[in-house]
C-alpha positions in Angstrom: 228.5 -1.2 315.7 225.3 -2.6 314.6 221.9 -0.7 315.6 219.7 -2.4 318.4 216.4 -1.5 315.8 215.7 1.1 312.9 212.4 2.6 314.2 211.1 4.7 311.1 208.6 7.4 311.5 205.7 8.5 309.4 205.5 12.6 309.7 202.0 14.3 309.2 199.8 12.8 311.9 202.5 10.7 313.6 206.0 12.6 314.7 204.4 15.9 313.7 202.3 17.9 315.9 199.5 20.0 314.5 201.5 23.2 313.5 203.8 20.4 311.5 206.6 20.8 314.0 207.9 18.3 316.4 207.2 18.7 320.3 210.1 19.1 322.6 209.3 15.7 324.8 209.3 14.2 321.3 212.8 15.5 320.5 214.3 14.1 323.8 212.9 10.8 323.4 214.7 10.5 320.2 217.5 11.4 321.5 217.4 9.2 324.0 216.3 6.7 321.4 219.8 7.0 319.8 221.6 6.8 322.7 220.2 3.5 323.4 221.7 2.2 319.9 218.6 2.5 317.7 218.8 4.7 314.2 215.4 6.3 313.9 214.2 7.5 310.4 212.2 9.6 309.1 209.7 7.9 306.5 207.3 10.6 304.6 205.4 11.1 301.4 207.8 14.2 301.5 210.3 15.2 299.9 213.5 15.8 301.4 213.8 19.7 301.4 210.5 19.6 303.1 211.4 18.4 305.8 214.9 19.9 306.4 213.3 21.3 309.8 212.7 18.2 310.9 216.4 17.5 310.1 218.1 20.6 311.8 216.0 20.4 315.1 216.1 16.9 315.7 218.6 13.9 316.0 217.4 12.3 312.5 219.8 12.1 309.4 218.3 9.0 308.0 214.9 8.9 306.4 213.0 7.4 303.7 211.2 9.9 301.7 208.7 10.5 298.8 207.1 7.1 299.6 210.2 4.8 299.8 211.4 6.7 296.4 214.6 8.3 297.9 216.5 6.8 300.9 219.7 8.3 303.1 221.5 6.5 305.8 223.2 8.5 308.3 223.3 11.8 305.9 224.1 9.5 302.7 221.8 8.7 299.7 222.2 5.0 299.6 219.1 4.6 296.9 216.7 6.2 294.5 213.9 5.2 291.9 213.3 7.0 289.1 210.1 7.4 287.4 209.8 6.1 283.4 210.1 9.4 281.6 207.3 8.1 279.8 204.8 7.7 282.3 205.5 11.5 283.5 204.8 12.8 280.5 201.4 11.0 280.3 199.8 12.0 283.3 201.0 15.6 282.5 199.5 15.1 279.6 196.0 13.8 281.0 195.9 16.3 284.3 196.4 19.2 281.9 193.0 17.8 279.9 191.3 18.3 283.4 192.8 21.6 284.2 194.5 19.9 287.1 198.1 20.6 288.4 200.6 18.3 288.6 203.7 18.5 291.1 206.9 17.1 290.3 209.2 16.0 292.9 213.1 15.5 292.4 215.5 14.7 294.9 216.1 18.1 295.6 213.3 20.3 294.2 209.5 20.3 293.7 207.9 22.3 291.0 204.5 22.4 289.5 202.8 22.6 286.0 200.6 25.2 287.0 198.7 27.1 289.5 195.6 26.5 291.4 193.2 27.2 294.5 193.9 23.8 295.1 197.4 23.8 294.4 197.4 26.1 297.5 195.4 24.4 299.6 197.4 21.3 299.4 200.7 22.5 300.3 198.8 24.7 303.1 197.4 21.7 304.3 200.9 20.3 305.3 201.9 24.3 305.9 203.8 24.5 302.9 204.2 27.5 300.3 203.1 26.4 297.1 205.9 25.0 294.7 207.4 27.5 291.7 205.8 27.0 288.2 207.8 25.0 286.0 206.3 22.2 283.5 209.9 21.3 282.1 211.1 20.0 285.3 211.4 15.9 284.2 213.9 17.8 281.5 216.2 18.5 283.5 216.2 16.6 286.4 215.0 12.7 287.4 211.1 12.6 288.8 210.9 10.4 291.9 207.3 11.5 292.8 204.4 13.2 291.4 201.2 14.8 293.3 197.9 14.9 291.5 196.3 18.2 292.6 193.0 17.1 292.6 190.3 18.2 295.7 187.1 15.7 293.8 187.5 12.4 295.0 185.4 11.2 292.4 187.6 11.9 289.3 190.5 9.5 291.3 189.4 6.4 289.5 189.8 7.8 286.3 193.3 8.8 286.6 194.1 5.7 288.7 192.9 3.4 285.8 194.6 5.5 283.5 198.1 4.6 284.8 198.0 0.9 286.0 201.6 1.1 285.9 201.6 4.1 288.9 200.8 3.6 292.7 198.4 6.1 293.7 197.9 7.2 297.8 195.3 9.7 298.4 196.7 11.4 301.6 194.9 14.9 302.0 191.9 16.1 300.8 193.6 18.3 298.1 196.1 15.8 297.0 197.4 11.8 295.3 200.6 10.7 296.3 202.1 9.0 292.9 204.9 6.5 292.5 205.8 3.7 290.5 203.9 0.5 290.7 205.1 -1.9 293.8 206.7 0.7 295.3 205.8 2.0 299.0 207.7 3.0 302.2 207.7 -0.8 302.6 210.0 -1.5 299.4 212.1 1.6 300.3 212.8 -0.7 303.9 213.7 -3.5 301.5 216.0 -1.3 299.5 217.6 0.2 302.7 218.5 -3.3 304.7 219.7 -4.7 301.4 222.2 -0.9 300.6 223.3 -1.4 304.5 223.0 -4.9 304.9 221.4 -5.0 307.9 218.5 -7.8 307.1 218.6 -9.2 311.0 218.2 -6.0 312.7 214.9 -5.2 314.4 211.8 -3.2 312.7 209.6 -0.7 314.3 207.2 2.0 312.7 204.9 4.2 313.7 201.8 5.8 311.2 198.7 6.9 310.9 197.7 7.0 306.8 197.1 5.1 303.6 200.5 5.5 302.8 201.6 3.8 306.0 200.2 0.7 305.8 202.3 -1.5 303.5 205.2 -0.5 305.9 203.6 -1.2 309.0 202.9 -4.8 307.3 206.5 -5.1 306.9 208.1 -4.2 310.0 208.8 -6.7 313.0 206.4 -3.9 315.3 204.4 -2.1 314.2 202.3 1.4 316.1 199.3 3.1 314.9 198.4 6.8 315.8 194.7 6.9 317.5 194.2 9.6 315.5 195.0 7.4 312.4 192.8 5.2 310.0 190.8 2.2 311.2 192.0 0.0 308.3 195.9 1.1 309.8 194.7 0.8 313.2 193.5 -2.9 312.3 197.2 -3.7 310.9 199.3 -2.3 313.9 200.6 -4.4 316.6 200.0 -1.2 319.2 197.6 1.5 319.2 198.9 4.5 320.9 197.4 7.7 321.5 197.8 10.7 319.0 200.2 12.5 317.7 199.0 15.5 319.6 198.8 13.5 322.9 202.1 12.0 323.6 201.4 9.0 321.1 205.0 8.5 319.9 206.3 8.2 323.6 204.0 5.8 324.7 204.7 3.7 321.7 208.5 3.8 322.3 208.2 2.9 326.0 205.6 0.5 325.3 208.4 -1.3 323.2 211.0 -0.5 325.7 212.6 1.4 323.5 212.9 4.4 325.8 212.5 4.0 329.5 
């Protein structure tokens, strides 16, 4: 049977509480989400083994990770873009100039060229450990994401300029979200309907950052976090309240999705 709507769900700041973990009233009302005939996804920066938790203590199997670079349906990968091998060895090249780590993110593993305070801080941020060492890892395996570790704003330009065929997001104060050019969550949504074929069913999203936008431009309804950015808040259809506050329920029962 066809879903009613895919509602997908930004993580950090939106279906995440402060500690990173989902609240219990947030976990029934995806469950009773599904059991009105909706599919909600998860759709994150992340990569998929950081968010296993997420995974194991709530009703979501289907997400959209590493900023529309990996996508599963129901359990199943159903699409993946791959970064030009070329392109990750040039910003390794340049971040190791400026003494900068670099994380690389397969489907299944993260690893980093070296290690930092900031390294550190970044993953601490999101309560993460800090990834293993290892500079080889676009050897072995395909590189879907990369995160320049990188706490001084003003050197962004430089490496953003650098790379005009990359996508940069600056989502914490530690860290750059990077992915190939004209690609976002948004594009992995495209990428999704068109691996499903399910082009007429109904949109929602929730978020809160940079990374959020292009997707909440592209859904049919879209919800910003109060605790979120003004320029997202001036996109979204529906400002709800935080993410600590009971923000993703009064988004889904402002959209009748959940009584």
């Amino acid at each position: 049977m066809k879903p009613t709507a895919l509602v997908f769900f930004d993580l950090d700041g939106t279906l995440l509480n402060e500690e990173s973990l989902v609240d219990e009233e947030v976990k029934k009302a995806l469950v009773e989400l599904k059991e009105k005939g909706a599919v909600p996804f998860i759709a994150t920066g992340r990569s998929p083994i950081e968010i296993q938790h997420v995974l194991e203590e709530t009703v979501i199997d289907s997400l959209i990770s590493l900023n529309g670079q990996f996508i599963q349906y129901e359990g199943e990968e159903v699409y993946r873009n791959v970064i030009p091998k070329s392109l990750v060895t040039g910003l390794k090249e340049l971040t190791d100039k400026k003494n900068m780590p670099l994380s690389l993110y397969s489907s299944d593993k993260i690893r980093a060229t070296r290690y930092s305070e900031t390294l550190k801080n970044a993953y601490n941020y999101i309560h993460e450990a800090p990834p293993a060492i290892d500079r080889d890892l676009d050897e072995e395996e395909d590189i879907l994401m990369m995160l320049v570790l990188n706490a001084d704003a003003s050197l962004d330009k430089e490496i953003i300029d650098a790379f005009p065929e990359l996508s940069f997001y600056r989502n914490t104060p530690y860290s750059i979200d990077t992915i190939t050019k004209d690609h976002s969550k948004a594009t992995g949504i495209d990428a999704l309907l068109e691996s499903i074929n399910m082009q007429d069913v109904p949109l929602y999203a929730f978020g809160d950052g940079a990374n959020d936008k292009e997707m909440l431009e592209r859904v049919d309804h879209s919800v910003a976090m109060a605790n979120g950015l003004d320029d997202v808040k001036e996109l979204a259809d529906y400002i709800t309240s935080s993410n600590t506050e009971g923000g993703i329920i009064e988004g889904l029962k402002h959209f009748n999705l959940i009584d």
